[in-house]
C-alpha positions as CSV (number, residue, x, y, z in Angstrom):
1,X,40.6,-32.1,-32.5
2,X,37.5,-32.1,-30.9
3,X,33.5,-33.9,-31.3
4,X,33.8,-31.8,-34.6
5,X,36.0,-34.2,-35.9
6,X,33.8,-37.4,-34.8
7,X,30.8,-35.7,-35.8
8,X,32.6,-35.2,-39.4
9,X,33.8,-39.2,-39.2
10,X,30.4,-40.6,-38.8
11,X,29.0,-38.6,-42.1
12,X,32.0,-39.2,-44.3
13,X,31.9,-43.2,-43.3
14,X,27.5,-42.4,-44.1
15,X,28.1,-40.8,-47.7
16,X,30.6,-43.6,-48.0
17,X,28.5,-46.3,-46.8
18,X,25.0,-44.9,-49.1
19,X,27.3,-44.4,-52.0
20,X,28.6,-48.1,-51.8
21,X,24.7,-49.4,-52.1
22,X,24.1,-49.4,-48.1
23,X,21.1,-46.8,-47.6
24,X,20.9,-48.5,-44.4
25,X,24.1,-47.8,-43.0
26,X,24.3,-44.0,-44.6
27,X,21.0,-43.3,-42.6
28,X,22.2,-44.4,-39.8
29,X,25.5,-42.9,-39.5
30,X,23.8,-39.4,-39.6
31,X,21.3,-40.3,-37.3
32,X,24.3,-41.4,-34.8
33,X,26.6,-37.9,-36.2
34,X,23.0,-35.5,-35.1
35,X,22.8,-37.7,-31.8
36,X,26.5,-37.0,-30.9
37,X,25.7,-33.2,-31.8
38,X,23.5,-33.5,-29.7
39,X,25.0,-35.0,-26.2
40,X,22.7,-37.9,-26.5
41,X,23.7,-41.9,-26.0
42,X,26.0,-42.1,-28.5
43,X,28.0,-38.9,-27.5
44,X,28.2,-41.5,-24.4
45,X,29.2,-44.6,-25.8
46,X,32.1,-42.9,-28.1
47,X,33.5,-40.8,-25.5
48,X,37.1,-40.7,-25.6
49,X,37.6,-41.4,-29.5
50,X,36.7,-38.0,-30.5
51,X,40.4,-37.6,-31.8
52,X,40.7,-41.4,-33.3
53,X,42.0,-40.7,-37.0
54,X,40.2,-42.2,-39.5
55,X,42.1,-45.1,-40.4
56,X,40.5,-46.5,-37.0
57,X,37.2,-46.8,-38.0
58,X,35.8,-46.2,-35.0
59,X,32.2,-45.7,-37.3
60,X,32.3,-49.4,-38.6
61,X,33.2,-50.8,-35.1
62,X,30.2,-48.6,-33.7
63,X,27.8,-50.0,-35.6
64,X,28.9,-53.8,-35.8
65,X,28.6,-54.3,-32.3
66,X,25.3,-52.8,-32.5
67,X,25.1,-55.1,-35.7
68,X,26.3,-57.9,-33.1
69,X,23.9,-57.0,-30.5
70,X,21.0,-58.0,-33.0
71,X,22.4,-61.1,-34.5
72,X,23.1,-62.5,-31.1
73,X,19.5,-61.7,-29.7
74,X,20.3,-59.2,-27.4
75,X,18.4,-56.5,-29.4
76,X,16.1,-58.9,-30.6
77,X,13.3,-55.5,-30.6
78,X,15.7,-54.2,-33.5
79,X,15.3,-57.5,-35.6
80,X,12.2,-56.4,-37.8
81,X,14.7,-53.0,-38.9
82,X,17.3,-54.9,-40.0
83,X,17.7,-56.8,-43.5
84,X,19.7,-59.8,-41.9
85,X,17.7,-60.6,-39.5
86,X,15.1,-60.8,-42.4
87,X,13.3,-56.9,-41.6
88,X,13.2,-53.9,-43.4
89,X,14.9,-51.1,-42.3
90,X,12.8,-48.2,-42.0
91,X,15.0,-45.1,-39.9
92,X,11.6,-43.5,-38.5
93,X,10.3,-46.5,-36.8
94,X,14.1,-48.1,-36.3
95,X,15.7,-44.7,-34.8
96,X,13.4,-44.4,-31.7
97,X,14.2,-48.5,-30.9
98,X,17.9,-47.9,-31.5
99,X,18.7,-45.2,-29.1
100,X,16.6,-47.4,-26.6
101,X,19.0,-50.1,-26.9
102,X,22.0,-48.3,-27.4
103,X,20.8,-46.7,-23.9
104,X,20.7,-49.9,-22.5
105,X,23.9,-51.4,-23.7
106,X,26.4,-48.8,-23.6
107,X,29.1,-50.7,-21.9
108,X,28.8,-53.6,-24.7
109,X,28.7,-50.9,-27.5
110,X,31.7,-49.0,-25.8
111,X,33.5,-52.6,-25.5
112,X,33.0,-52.8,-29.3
113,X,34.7,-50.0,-30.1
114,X,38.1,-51.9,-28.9
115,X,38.1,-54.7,-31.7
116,X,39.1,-53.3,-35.1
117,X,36.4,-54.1,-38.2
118,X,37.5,-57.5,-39.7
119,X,36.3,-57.3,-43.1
120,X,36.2,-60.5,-44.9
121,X,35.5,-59.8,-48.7
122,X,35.5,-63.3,-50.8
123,X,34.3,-60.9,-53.8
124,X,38.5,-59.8,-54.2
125,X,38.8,-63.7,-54.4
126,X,38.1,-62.8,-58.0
127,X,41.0,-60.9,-58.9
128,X,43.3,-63.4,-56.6
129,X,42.1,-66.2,-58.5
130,X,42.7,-64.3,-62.1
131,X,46.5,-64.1,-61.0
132,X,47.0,-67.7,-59.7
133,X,45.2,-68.9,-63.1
134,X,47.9,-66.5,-64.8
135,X,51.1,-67.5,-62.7
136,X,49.6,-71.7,-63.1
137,X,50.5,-71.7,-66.7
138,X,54.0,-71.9,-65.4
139,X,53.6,-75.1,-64.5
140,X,54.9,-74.8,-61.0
141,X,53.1,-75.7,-57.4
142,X,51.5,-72.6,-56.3
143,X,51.4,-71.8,-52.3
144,X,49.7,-69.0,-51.3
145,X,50.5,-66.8,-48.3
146,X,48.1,-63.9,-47.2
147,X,49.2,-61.1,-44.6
148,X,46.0,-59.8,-43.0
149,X,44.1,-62.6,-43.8
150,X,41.3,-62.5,-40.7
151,X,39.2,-65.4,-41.4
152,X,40.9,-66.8,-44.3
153,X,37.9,-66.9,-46.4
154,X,40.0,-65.6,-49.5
155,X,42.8,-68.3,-49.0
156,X,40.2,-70.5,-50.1
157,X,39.7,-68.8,-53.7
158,X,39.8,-72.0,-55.8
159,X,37.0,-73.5,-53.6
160,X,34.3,-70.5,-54.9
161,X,32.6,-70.6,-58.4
162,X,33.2,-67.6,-60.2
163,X,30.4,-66.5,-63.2
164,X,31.6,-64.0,-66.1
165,X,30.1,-63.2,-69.6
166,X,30.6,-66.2,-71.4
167,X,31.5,-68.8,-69.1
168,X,32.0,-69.8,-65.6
169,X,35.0,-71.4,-64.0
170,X,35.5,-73.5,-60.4
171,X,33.4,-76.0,-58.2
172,X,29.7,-76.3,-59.5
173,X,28.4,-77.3,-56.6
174,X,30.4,-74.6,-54.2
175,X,28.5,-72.8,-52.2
176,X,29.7,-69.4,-52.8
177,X,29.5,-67.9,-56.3
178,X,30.9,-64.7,-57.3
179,X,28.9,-62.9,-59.7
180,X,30.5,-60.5,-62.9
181,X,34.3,-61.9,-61.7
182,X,35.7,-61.1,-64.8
183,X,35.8,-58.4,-67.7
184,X,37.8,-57.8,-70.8
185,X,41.0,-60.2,-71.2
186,X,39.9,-63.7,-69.5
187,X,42.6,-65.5,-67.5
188,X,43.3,-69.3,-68.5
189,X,40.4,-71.6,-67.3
190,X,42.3,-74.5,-66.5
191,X,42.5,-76.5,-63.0
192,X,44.5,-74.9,-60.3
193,X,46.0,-76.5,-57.7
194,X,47.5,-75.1,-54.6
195,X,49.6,-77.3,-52.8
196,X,50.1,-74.9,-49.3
197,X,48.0,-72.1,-48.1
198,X,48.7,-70.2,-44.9
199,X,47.3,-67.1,-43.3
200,X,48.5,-64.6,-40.9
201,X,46.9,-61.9,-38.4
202,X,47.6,-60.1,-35.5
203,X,43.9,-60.9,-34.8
204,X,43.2,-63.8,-36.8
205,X,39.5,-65.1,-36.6
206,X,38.3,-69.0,-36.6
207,X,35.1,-68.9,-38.1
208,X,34.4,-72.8,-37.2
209,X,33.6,-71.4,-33.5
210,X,30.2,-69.5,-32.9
211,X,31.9,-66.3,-31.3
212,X,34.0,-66.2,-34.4
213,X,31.4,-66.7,-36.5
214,X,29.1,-63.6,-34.8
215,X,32.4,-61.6,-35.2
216,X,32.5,-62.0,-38.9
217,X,28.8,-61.5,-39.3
218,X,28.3,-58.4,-37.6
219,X,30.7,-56.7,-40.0
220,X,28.8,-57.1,-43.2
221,X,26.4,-54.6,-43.7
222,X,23.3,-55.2,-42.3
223,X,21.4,-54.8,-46.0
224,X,23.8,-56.1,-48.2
225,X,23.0,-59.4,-50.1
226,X,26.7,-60.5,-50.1
């Protein structure tokens, strides 16, 4: 394999990323893929993982410490491109202010590229919730065990409110409400109780700690709402 094979990396994860509602994050990736073409900065910071299969997601763990790099203030200049730090992206103006920083942090951005994407999606807290509802009308105590769990957020299902046609089921005042959580069949609405919940990971995160915290953050996509 060779920088082909990168190259070709960073535009699948783009189409990927634009097709999944992130115009953000499919600019960008073909901004970085033309820049590694090219032998610029990034061509720098991902030497040595021109041969890294897929399945490493060497894209995604680009981009969140760059994502990382603005959350934490180190790029504040890149704060007024990016949608959660409350800008707008705008590739013309952003690209030019991107490569400058990237230029500047390479070391940071190559460190990055050493901590595998922790994706912590509470939206699939839908479909785990559905099943416990399910499996509760058994009438038995319900403990729930995750494998890969990174932050936990998902063993925490019954603490979200969910919102469906016709109804809504858990905590009203919750926080965290998960829009269009059910279609068709509706699982039992009655209360659920879990009576253990544990969580492993060979790189679990605690999300009560600030470093934590930035770590989870800087793997949502930069202009997504959720």
């Amino acid at each position: 394999m060779t920088v082909e094979h990168l190259i070709h990396t960073l535009r699948s994860q783009g189409k990927f990323c634009a097709s999944s509602g992130s115009r953000m994050y499919g600019d960008l990736f073909e901004l970085v893929a033309g820049d590694v073409a090219a032998g610029g900065v990034f061509a720098t910071v991902l030497s040595g993982r021109e041969d890294a299969p897929s399945r490493d997601a060497v894209p995604l763990r680009l981009l969140g410490g760059l994502h990382r790099l603005v959350l934490d203030g180190r790029a504040a200049r890149l704060r007024p491109f990016y949608p959660s730090a409350g800008g707008v992206w705008d590739a013309g103006r952003a690209w030019p202010e991107i490569l400058d920083t990237a230029a500047g942090h390479v070391e940071v951005l190559r460190a990055s590229l050493g901590q595998p994407p922790q994706t912590n999606e509470v939206g699939r807290s839908a479909a785990l919730i559905g099943g416990l509802l399910c499996v509760n009308e058994f009438g038995l105590p319900i403990r729930l065990f995750e494998i890969g769990s990174s932050a936990g957020l998902n063993l925490r299902a019954d603490h979200y409110r969910y919102r469906f046609a016709g109804g809504q089921w858990g905590p009203a005042g919750s926080p965290v409400t998960v829009d269009d959580a059910w279609r068709g069949a509706l699982p039992p609405r009655h209360d659920l109780s879990i009576v253990e919940r544990h969580g492993y990971d060979i790189a679990p995160i605690d999300v009560g700690t600030t470093d934590g915290e930035m770590t989870v953050l800087s793997y949502v996509w930069p202009d997504q709402d959720a």
